[in-house]
N, C-alpha and C positions, 0 to 999 in steps of 0.2 A: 537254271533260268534259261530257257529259251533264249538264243542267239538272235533272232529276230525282233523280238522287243525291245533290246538295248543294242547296240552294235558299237562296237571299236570306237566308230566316227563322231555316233554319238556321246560316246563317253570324251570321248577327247574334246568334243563342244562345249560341255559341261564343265569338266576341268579350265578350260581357257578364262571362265568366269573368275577363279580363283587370282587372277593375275594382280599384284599388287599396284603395278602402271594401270593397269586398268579401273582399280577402283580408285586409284588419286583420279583417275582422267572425269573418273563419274562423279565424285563427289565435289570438284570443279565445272560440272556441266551446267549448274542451275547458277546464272546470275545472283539470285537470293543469296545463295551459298556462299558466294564469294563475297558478295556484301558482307554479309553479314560476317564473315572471318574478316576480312579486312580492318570496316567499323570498330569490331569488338577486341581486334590486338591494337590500333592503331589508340582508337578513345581509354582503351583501359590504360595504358603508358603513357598517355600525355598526363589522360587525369591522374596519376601516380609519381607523374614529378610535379606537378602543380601541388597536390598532399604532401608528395617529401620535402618540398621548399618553402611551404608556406602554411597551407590548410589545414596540414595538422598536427601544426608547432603545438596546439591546445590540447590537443586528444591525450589519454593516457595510452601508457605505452603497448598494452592491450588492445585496445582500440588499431592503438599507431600500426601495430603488426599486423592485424586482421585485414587493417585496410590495404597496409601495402603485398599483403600476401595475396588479397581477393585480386587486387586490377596486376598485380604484376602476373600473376600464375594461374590462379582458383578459375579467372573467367574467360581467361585465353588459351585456358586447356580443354575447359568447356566447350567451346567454340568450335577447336578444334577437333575435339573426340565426335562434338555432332556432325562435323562435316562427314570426317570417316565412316560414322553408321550412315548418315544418307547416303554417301556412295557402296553401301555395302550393298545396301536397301535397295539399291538400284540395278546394283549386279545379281542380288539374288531372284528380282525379281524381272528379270529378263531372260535368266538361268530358268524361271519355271515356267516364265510364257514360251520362248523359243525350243526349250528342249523336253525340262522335265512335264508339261501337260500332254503335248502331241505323245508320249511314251507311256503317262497314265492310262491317256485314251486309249493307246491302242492293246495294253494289258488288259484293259477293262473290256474293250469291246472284243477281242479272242474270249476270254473269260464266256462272254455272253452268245458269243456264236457258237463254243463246244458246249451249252446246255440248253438254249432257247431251241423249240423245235418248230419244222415245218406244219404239221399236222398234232398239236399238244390234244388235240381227244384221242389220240391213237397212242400214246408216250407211254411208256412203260414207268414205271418208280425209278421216283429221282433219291439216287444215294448220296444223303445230306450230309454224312460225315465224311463221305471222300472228296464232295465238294469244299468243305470247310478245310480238311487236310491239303487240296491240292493249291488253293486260292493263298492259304498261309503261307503257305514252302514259295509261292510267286511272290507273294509280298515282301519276303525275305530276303529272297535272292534278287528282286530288284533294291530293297536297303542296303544288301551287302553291296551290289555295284557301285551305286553313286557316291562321288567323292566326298571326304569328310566334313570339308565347309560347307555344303549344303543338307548335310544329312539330319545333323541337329533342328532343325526344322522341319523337314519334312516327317509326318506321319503317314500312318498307314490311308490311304486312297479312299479301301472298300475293304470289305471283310467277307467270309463265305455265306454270311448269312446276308448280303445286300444281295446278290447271286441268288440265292434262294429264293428269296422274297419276290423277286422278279419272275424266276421261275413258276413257281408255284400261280400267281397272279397270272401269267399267261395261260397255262393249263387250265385255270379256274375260269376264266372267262373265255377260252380259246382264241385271242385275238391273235393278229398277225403276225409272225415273226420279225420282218423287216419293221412296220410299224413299231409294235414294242421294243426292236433295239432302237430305235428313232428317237422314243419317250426317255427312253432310259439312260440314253448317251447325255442327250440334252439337261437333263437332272444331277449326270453326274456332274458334266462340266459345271454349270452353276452352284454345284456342292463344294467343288476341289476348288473352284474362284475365290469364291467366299472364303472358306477355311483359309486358304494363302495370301488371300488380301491381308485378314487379320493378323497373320504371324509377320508377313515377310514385306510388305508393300511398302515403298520408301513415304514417309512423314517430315515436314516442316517443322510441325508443331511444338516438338523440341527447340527449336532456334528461337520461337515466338514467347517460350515458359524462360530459356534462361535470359534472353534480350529482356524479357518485362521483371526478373529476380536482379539482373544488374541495373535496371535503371532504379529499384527501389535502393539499390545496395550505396547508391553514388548520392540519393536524396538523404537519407541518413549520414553519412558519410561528409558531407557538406553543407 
């Protein structure tokens, strides 16, 4: 892998993501978050000695357990483990806007300045399995770089045949070199957005599914 694409510096920007202080800091960063962690150990423990002393002298002892199991443990783990993935959520996704996109980018866009040409009616044949051999072996060795907390999500970027495809389309219509890396930069970004939003972007929505699971769990329950 090319020295230029990834560097030292940046590798070490990367890793910093991994910092354990760092994602307690993040996953304390949203007001919500803390709400909602507070709220949910504070109401599950009161409402859990209000049931062990009184509420659910009735219940059998099945029930009795469940209940004291859900508010003392079950929904304050819950809580908990959601804060930790939102602040994961937040570290990884700062991790790919700060470092791992500008590095996509700039794979992607070498990639397209060693095959797009100045003059594509004058281009000689383009050799598509060494394109596809050369684009792998980068892909790779940019996987092999990046640390292992974020590697589990990231996939492959672009393959030899999105290179190609490009290629060939410019030769086919002769448009402009600069212009076509223009189009193509702009497509990828919005491709590599999308895809990472969906895997990696921090969400709420978890806190909002177990808050509306516990508040059924306490109507039943009393």
């Amino acid at each position: 892998m090319p020295e230029q694409i990834i560097s030292t510096e940046e590798l070490n920007k990367l890793k910093s993501f991994s910092s354990p202080g760092k994602l307690i800091k993040k996953a304390l960063s949203s007001i919500f978050v803390v709400l909602m962690i507070g709220a949910g150990l504070v109401l599950n423990w009161v409402m859990a000695l209000i049931y062990l002393f009184g509420a659910g002298s009735s219940a059998s002892w099945l029930w009795y357990i469940v209940g004291l199991g859900g508010m003392i443990a079950i929904f304050p783990i819950l809580y908990v483990f959601f804060a930790y993935s939102y602040g994961q959520g937040v570290l990884l996704w700062e991790a790919y806007r700060e470092v791992l996109r500008p590095l996509a980018g700039k794979l992607f866009s070498s990639s397209l300045d060693k095959y797009l040409v100045d003059n594509p009616n004058q281009a000689g044949e383009l050799n598509e399995e060494a394109v596809h051999e050369e684009i792998a072996n980068q892909q790779q060795g940019f996987l092999d770089r990046i640390p292992d907390f974020i590697k589990s999500y990231v996939q492959i970027f672009f393959t030899g045949k999105d290179i190609i495809n490009i290629v060939r389309e410019q030769r086919k219509t002769g448009a402009d070199k600069t212009a076509t890396k223009e189009k193509a930069m702009s497509s990828f970004y919005q491709g590599i957005d999308t895809q990472m939003s969906e895997l990696i972007e921090p969400s709420l929505i978890p806190f909002y599914i177990v808050g509306a699971i516990n508040l059924v769990f306490f109507y039943f329950l009393f």
